[in-house]
C-alpha positions in Angstrom: -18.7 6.0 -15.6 -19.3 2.5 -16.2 -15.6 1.4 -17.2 -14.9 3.0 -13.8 -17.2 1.1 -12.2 -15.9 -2.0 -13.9 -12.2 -1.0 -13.3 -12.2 0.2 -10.2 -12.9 -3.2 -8.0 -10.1 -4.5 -10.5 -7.6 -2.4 -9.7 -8.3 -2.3 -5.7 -8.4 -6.5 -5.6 -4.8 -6.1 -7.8 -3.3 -3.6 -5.1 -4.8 -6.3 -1.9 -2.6 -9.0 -3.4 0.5 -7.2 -3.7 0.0 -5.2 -0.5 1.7 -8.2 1.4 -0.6 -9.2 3.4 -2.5 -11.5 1.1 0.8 -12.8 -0.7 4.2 -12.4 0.9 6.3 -10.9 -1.6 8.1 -14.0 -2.0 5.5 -15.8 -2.6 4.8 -13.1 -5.6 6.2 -13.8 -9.2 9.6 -12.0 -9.1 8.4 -10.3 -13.0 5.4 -8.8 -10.7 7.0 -7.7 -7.7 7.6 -4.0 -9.0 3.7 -3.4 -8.8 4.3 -3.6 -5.1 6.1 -0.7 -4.8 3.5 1.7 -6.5 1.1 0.2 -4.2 0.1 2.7 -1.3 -1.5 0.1 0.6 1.8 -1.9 0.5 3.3 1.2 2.5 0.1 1.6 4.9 0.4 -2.1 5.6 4.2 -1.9 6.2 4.0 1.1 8.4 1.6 -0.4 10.8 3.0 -3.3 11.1 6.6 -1.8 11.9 4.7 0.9 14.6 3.5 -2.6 15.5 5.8 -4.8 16.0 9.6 -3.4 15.6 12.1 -3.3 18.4 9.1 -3.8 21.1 8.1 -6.9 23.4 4.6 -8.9 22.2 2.8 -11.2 23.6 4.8 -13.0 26.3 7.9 -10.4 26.0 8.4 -12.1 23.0 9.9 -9.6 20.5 7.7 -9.0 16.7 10.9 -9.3 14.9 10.0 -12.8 13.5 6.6 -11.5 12.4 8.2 -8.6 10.5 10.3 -11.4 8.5 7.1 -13.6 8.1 5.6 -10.9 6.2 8.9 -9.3 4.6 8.8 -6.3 6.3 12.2 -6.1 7.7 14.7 -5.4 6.2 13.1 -2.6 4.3 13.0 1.1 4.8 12.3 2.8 8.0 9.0 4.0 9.2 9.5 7.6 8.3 10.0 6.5 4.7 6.6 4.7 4.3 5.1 7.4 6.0 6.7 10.0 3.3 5.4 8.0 0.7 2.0 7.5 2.2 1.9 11.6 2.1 3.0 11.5 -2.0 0.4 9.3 -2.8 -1.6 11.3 -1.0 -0.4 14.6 -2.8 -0.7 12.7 -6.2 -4.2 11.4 -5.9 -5.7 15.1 -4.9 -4.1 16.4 -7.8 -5.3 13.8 -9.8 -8.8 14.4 -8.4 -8.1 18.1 -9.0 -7.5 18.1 -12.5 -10.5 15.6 -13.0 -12.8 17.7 -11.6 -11.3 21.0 -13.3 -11.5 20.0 -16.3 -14.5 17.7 -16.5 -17.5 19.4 -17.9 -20.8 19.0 -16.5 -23.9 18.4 -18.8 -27.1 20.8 -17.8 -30.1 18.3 -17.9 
């Protein structure tokens, strides 16, 4: 429990830098950019911002396109597809918690 505890915060502060909205991925080092894409927060963050900003009027009747670019949203797959892979992670981290919990033994104090 304690290496989780000492992991966990870790692997979380890892995923907020390559989600894209603390570094721009190309402002990441291209050998690191892969861990983006097993990054469900990258896809959250992508989602929302394309429900956000893509093919409507902002502030002003300005359109979001520039913003998407800022962050390296566009071009990139559609919303549908983040939202797909937002469900697998989903899927895979209830299975993971399944089989933890399954398997994991309880001691009777």
């Amino acid at each position: 429990m304690d290496a989780a505890n000492a992991l966990l915060p870790t692997y979380i502060t890892a995923l907020l830098f390559f989600a894209g909205f603390t570094l721009r991925r190309r402002d990441q080092p291209v050998w690191l950019r892969w861990f983006g894409w097993t990054d469900f927060l990258m896809y959250a963050w992508n989602a929302m911002m394309i429900n956000e900003f893509r093919g409507q009027p902002g502030l002003l009747g300005l359109d979001g396109s520039p913003i998407l670019e800022f962050y390296d949203v566009v071009p990139g797959p559609p919303l549908g597809c983040h939202m797909a892979m937002l469900a697998l992670f989903g899927v895979l981290f209830s299975a993971l918690a399944w089989v933890g919990l399954a398997f994991k033994r309880l001691q009777v104090r």
